[in-house]
C-alpha positions as CSV (number, residue, x, y, z in Angstrom):
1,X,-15.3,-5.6,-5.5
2,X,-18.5,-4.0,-4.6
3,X,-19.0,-0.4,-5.8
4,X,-20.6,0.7,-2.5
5,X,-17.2,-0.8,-0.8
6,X,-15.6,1.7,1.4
7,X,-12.2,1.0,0.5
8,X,-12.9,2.1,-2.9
9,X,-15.4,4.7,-3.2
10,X,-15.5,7.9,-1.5
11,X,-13.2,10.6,-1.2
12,X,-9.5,10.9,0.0
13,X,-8.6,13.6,2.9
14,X,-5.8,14.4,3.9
15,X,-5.2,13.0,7.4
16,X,-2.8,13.9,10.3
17,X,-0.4,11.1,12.3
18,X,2.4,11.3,13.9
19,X,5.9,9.6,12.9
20,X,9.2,9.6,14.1
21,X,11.7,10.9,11.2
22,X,13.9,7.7,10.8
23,X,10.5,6.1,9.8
24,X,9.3,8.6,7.4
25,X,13.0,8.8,5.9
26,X,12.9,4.6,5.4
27,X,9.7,4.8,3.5
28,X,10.1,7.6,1.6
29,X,13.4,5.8,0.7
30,X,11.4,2.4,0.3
31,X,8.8,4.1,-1.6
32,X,11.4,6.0,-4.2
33,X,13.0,2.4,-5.2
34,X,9.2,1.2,-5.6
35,X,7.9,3.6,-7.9
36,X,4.9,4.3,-5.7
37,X,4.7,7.4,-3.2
38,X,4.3,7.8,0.3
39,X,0.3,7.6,0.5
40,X,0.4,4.7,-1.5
41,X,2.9,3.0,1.4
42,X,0.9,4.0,4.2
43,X,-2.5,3.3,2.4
44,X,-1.0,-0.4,1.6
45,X,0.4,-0.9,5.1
46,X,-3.2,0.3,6.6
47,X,-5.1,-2.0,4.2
48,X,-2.7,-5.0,5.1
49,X,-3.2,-3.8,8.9
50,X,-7.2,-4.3,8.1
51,X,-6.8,-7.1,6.0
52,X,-8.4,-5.3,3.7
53,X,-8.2,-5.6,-0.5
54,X,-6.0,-3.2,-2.0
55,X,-7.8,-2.5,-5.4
56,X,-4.7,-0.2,-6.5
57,X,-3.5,-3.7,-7.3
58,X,-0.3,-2.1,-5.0
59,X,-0.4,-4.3,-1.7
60,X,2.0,-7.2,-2.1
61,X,0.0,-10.8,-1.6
62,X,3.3,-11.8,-0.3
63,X,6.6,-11.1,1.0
64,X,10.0,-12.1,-0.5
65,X,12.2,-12.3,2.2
66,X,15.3,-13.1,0.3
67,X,15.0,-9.3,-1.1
68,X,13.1,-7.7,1.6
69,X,10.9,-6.6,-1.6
70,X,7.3,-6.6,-1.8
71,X,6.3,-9.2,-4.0
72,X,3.7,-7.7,-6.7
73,X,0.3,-9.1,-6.8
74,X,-0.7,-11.0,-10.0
75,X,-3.3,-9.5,-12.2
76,X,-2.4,-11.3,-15.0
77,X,-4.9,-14.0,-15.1
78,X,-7.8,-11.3,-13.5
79,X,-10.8,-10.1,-15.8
């Protein structure tokens, strides 16, 4: 990644959106069983939305649809 990309530099605001509660309820639900919290969810949806790199290494490079899991990104192999 670049270090003058905007997705990573910069700073982080809190922003404002509307959402009905069921919504909210399923991700902070969703979030819970992943170990990540709710800014994280809406940052990786937002990013995917953009096509966009996450470079929290968060965003899942695939679904699994037997699950309904995100499946975690390999860094494994990355330098």
């Amino acid at each position: 990644m670049r270090d003058d990309d905007p997705v990573t530099t910069g700073s982080n605001r809190m922003k404002s959106f509307r959402i009905s509660d069921e919504i909210w309820d399923r991700v902070h639900e969703r979030a819970a069983r992943d170990g990540v919290n709710n800014s994280d969810v809406v940052r990786m949806a937002l990013l995917q939305y953009l096509n966009l790199p996450d470079p929290s290494g968060l965003a899942p490079t695939s679904h699994d649809r037997r699950s309904g899991r995100p499946a975690r990104k390999d860094t494994t192999n990355e330098d």
